[in-house]
N, C-alpha and C positions, 0 to 999 in steps of 0.2 A: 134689535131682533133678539128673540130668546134665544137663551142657550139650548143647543141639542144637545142631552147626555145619552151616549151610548152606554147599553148593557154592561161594555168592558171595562166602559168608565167608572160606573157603577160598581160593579167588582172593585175595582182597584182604588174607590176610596176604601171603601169598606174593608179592604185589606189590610190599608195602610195601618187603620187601627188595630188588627188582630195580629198584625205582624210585630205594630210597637207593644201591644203588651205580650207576646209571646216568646221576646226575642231575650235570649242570655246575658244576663250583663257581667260580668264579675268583682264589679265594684258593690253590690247587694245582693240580696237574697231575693229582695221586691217578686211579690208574684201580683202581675195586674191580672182583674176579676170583669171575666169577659162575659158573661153569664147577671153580672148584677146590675141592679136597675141604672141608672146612670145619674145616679141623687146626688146634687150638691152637700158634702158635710157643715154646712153651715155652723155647729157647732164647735168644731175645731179651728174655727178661727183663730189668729196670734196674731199680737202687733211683732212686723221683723225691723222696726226703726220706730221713732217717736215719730206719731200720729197714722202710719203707713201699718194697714190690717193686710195681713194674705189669709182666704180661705183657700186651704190649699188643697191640689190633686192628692184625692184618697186611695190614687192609683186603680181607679173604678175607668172602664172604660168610657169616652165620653166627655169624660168630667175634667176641666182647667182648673190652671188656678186660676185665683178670684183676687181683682184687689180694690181696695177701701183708703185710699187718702182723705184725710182730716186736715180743713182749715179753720179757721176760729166762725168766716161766714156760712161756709158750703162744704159739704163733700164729695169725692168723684167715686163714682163706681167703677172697677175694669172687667169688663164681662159678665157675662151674666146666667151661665151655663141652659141648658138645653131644655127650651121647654117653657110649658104654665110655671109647674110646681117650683122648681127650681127657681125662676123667675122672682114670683111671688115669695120664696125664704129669703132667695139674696135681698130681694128689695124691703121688707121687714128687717132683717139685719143692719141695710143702710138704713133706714127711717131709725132703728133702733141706737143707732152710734150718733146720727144727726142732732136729733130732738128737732128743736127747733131752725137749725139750719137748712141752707136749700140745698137741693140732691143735682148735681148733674150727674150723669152715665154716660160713658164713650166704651165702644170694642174694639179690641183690636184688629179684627178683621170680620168678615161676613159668614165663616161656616158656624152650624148650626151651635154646636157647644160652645160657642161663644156670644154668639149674638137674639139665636131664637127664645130668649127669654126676655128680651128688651120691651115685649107690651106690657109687661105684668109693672110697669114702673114708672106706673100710674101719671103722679104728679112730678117724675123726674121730668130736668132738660136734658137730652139724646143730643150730644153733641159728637161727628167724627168729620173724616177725609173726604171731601167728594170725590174721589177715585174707589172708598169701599161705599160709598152710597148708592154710585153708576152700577157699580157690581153686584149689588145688593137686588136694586131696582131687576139688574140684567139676571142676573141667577137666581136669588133665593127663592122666586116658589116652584124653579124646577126641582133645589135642593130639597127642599121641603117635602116633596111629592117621594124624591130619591129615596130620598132617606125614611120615611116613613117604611116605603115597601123593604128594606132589607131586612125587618123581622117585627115579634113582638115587641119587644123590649124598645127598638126604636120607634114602632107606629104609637107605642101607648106616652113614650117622652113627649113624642111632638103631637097627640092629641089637643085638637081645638085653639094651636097654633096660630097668632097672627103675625105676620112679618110687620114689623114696626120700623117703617122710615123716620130716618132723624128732624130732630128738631131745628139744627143750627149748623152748618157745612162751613168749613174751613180749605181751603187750599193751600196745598205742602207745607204749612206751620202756623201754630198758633199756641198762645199763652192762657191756659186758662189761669184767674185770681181766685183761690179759694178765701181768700182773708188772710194776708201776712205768707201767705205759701205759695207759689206760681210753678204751676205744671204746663210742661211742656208737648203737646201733642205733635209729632211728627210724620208726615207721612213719608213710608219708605215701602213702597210694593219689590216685592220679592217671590216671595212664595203664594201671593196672589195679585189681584191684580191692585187694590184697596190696602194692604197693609198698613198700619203705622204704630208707631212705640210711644210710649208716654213714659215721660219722665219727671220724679218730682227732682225738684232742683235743691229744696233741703236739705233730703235725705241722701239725696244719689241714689237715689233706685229708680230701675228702668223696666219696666214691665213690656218685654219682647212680642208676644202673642207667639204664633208658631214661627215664626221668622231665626227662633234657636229654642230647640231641645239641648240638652247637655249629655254627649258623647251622643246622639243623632246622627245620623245623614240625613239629610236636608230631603223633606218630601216635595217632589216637582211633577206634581200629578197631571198637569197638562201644559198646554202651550203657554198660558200663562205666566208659569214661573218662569223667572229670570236669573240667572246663577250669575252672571258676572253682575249682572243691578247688587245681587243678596250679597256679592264682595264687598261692594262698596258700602252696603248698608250697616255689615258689622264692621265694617273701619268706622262708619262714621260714630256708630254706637260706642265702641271704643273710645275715640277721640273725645267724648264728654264724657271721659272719665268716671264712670259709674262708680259707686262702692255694693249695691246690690241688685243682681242680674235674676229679675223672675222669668222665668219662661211660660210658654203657652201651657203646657204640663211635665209636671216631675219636679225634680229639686232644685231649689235655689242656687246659683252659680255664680261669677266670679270673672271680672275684665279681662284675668286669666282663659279661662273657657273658652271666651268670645275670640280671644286670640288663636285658642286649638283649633277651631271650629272653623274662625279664617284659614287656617293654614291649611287643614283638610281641603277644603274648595279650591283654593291654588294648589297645593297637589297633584289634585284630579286636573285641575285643567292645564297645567305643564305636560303631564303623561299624557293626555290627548293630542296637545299639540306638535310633541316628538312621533306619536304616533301616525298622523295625519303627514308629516312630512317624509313619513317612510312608506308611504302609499298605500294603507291600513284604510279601509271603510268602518261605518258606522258597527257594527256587527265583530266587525273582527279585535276590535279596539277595547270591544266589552269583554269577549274573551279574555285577550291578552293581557290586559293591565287589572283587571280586576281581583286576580287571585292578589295582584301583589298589593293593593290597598286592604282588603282584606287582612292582610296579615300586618302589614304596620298600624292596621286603628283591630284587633281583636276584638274590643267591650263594646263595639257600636254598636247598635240599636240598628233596626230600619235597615238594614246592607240590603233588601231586596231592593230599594230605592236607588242602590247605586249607578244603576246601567243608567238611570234616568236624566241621574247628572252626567254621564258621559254624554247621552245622547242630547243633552242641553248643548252643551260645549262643544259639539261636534256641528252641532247645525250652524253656532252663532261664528267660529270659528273657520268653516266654510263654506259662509253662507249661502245656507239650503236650508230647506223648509224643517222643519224637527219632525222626526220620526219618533215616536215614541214603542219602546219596547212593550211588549206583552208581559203585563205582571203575574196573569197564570201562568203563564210559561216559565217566567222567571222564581214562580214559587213551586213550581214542580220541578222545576231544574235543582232544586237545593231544597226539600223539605223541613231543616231547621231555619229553615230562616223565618 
């Protein structure tokens, strides 16, 4: 069955973005550019490890990071940002780094700035999870449709858009060979229902998708997301010891991070659970505990997204359906956020 997206639903992606680049940090000055077109900088490309390229977020709304492993046979692409155009430069950039090698491409999940660029790549092989392919299949041309109407700037990104299913499905792990390099694709749904992280195993770099921003709260825009699954997926990511941590977008991070970022989420979910046993509902809980994370994470990103994780942990916690909070509300309740 398609997905139905509601108007509010609608809004509250669309927020989600305006709130991550509007939000205070005080580790930077960073101002994200919500107003610009959402163009992959493909020029600013860097290798951050031998053979491992990031084209990285310009802090443009929209726009991830991008990455490029190097084996001596093939190359992998990771995302692909939003769109023909975009599409069509990152896949130029990989034909340009390949030569004569073969291209595969995987994303790490299905929303559009990461994957609606994946026609344009022509003669890649499209290899991902069949948990983001079902979802792919299931959402993407409602996404499609959604996202188009929230303005200019998005209807003309995703002009003449086709949603490209994969070439090659894998279930919950596989090894891609690039020639002498083997990458690890893993699936780990968290924050959607298709997630997975890919890891080169030379370098130690782990390319996240949105599964971690760095000093984020965790975006759990519907029922889908899963907040104790998302525990267990930055332990697990931990556990194979990374030495460099890309995220879906913003700045490269650190086994460290991944660690803050777990500890944030057990946090939240201890203070639910003391709260829950004090005879506290879903409403009251967001209230009461919320100033107080607030004030122990200050530089975080995304805090309108908090209530959301409560209301995750409060459903799964005692087991009731999830309720999800009103993010107008929650943005007119607080208008710095």
């Amino acid at each position: 069955m398609k997905t139905k997206l509601s108007l509010a639903f609608s809004l509250m992606v669309l927020s989600s973005f305006h709130v991550y680049a509007n939000s205070n940090v005080a580790e930077s000055s960073i101002q994200y550019q919500l107003t610009a077109a959402p163009i992959v900088q493909v020029e600013k490309k860097q290798l951050i490890a031998a053979g491992v390229w990031l084209i990285p977020d310009p802090y443009i709304n929209y726009v991830p990071n991008i990455g490029i492993i190097e084996g001596k046979d093939a190359i992998l692409v990771i995302d692909t940002g939003m769109g023909m155009q975009n599409g069509q430069h990152v896949y130029q950039v990989a034909k340009d780094i390949a030569k004569n090698r073969k291209i595969y491409l995987t994303t790490t999940h299905f929303h559009p700035e990461h994957q609606f660029g994946a026609a344009e790549f022509k003669d890649a092989t499209y290899i991902i999870n069949q948990k983001q392919e079902h979802e792919l299949k299931d959402k993407g041309a409602n996404y499609l449709q959604m996202f188009r109407a929230f303005g200019q700037i998005e209807k003309k990104a995703l002009e003449k858009v086709v949603i490209r299913n994969a070439d090659k499905t894998y279930s919950k792990r596989t090894v891609v060979d690039l020639g002498g390099r083997l990458v690890t694709l893993q699936e780990m749904p968290a924050h959607t229902r298709g997630d997975q992280i890919i890891y080169d195993q030379t370098s130690g770099t782990v390319f996240m998708g949105d599964l971690y921003e760095k000093n984020f709260y965790p975006i759990m825009p519907d029922a889908d997301a899963k907040e104790s699954e998302w525990i267990k997926v930055i332990q697990q990511t931990i556990e194979m010891k990374p030495k460099i941590v890309v995220p879906g977008h913003g700045r490269l991070s650190t086994i460290q991070d991944l660690q803050a970022f777990k500890q944030h989420m057990l946090r939240v979910k201890s203070l639910v659970k003391q709260h829950i046993a004090l005879g506290l509902n879903q409403d009251q809980i967001i209230q009461t505990i919320s100033p107080t994370i607030y004030r122990e994470y200050p530089d975080w990103n995304n805090r309108v997204f908090l209530p959301f994780q409560i209301a995750n942990f409060y459903a799964e916690l005692t087991q009731q359906a999830i309720v999800l909070p009103s993010l107008v509300k929650e943005l007119q309740s607080d208008p710095t956020q």
